[in-house]
C-alpha positions in Angstrom: 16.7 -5.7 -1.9 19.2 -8.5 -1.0 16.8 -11.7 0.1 18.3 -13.2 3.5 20.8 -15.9 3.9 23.0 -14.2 0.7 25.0 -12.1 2.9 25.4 -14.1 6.0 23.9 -17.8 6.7 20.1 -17.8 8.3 20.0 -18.9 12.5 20.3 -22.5 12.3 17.2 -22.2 15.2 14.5 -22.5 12.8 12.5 -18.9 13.4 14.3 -17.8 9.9 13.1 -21.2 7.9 10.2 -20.0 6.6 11.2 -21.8 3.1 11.4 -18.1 1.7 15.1 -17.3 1.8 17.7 -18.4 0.1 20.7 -20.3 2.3 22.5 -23.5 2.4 21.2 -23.7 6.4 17.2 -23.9 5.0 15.7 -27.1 4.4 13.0 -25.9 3.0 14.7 -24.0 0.2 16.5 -27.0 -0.7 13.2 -28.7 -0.7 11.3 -26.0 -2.2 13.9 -25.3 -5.2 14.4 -28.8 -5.9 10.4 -29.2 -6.1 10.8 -27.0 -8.5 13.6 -28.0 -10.6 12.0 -31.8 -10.7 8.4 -30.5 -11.7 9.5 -28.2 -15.0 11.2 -31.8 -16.3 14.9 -31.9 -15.3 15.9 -34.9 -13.4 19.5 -33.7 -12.9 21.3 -30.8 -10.8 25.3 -29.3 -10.9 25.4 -27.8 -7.4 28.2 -25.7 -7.9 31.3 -26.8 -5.4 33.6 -24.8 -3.7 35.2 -27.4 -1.8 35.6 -26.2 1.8 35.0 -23.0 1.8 36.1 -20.3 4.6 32.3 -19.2 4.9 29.9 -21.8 6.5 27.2 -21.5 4.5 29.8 -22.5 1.1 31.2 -25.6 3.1 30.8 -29.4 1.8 28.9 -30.1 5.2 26.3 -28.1 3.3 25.7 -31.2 0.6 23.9 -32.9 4.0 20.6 -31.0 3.6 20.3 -31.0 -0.1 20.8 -35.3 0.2 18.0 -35.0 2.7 15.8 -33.0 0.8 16.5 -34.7 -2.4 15.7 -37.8 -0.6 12.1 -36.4 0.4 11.1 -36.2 -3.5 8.9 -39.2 -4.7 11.9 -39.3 -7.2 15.4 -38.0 -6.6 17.4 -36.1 -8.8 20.4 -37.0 -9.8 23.5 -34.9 -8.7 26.5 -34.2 -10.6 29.2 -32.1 -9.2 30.1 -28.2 -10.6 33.8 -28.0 -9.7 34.4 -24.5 -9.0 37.9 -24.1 -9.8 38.1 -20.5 -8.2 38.3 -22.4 -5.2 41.4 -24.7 -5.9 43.0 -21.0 -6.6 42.4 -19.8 -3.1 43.1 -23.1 -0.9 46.4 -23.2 -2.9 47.2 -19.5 -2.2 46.1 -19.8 1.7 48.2 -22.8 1.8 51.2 -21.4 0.4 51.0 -17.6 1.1 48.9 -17.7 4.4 47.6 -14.1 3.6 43.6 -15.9 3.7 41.6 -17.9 1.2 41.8 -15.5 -2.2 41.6 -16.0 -5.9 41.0 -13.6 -8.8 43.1 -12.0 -11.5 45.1 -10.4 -9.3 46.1 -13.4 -6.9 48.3 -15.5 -8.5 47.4 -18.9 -10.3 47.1 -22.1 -8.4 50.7 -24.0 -11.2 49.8 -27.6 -12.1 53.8 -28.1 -12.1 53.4 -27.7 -8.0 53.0 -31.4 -6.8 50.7 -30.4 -4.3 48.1 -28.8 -6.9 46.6 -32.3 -7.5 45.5 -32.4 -3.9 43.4 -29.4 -3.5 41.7 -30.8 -7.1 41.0 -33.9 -5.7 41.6 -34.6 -1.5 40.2 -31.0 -0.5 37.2 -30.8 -3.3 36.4 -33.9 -5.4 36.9 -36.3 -3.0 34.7 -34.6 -0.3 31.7 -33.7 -2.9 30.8 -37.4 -3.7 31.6 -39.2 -0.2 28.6 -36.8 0.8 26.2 -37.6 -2.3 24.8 -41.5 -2.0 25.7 -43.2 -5.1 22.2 -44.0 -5.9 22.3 -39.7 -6.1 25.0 -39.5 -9.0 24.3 -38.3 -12.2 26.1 -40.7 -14.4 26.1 -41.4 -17.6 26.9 -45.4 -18.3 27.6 -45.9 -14.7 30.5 -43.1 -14.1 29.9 -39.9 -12.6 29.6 -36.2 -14.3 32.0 -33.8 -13.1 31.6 -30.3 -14.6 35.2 -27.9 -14.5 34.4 -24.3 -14.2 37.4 -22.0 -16.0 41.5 -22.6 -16.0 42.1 -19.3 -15.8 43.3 -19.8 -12.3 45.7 -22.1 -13.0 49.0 -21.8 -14.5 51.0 -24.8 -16.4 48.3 -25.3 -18.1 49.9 -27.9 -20.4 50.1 -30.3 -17.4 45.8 -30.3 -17.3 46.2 -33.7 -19.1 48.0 -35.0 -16.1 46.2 -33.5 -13.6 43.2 -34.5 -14.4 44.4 -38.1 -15.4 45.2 -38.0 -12.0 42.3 -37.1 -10.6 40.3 -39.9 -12.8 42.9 -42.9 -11.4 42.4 -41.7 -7.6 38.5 -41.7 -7.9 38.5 -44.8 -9.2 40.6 -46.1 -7.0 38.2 -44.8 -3.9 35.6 -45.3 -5.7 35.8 -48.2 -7.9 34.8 -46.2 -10.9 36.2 -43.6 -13.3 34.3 -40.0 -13.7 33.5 -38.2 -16.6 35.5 -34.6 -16.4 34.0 -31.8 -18.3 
């Protein structure tokens, strides 16, 4: 049996919000789960990130009820971000291909020689992620924030990562006055 809210998002009119299903749209789930997660001993989450997402219920807008509900524990956990790279993949090949929002092994690889790749890393994903989490949120480790990479097999030019990422680090800091960890 598939719970609700993993196929298709829960009503947003609250006759669904039981705190029993799983969805990005329940409150209490985020409240229940993080309950959870903050009562066996762990004091910091890696919500996986797909940047924005085609599907609602995957969107950054998404991060606004897990803040909330993090805020409601006596003490917050700290959130790092799980960069889904899948998703740089797809935005790239929607971009460029318009034939939808795809990635895989059979679509082809998002290349870090294309100028443009940086963007969909950072302006469409990283950037987004932490402008929704308070800084008092961030999991950080000597004051600079933990970003977790998923896979590079959906990239190509891979010898370029060094740059890309360097990139990445130089425009955080500069909108953010501080330079992330990348993992």
């Amino acid at each position: 049996v598939v719970p609700p809210g993993w196929l298709a998002p829960l009503p947003r009119d609250g006759d669904a919000r039981d705190g029993t299903a799983y969805s990005s749209f329940n409150y209490d789930w985020f409240e229940g789960e993080l309950r959870d997660i903050a009562a066996t001993g762990f004091d910091t989450i890696f919500p996986v990130s797909w940047g924005d997402h085609p599907h609602s219920w995957f969107r950054q807008d998404r991060l606004d009820l897990l803040v909330q509900a993090n805020g409601g524990l006596e003490r917050p956990l700290q959130i790092g971000m799980f960069l889904d790279t899948t998703a740089q993949q797809a935005m790239y090949n929607e971009f460029v291909a318009d034939d939808g929002y795809r990635f895989g092994p059979s679509v082809p690889p998002l290349p870090l020689s294309d100028p443009r790749s940086g963007y969909f890393f950072y302006d469409r994903h990283v950037k987004g992620f932490f402008q929704r989490i308070p800084r008092e949120m961030w999991a950080t480790v000597g004051g600079r924030p933990l970003i977790v990479a998923y896979t590079a097999s959906c990239c190509a030019d891979l010898q370029l990562s060094g740059a890309l990422w360097g990139a990445v680090k130089r425009a955080f800091a500069r909108d953010f006055g501080v330079e992330p960890w990348l993992i």
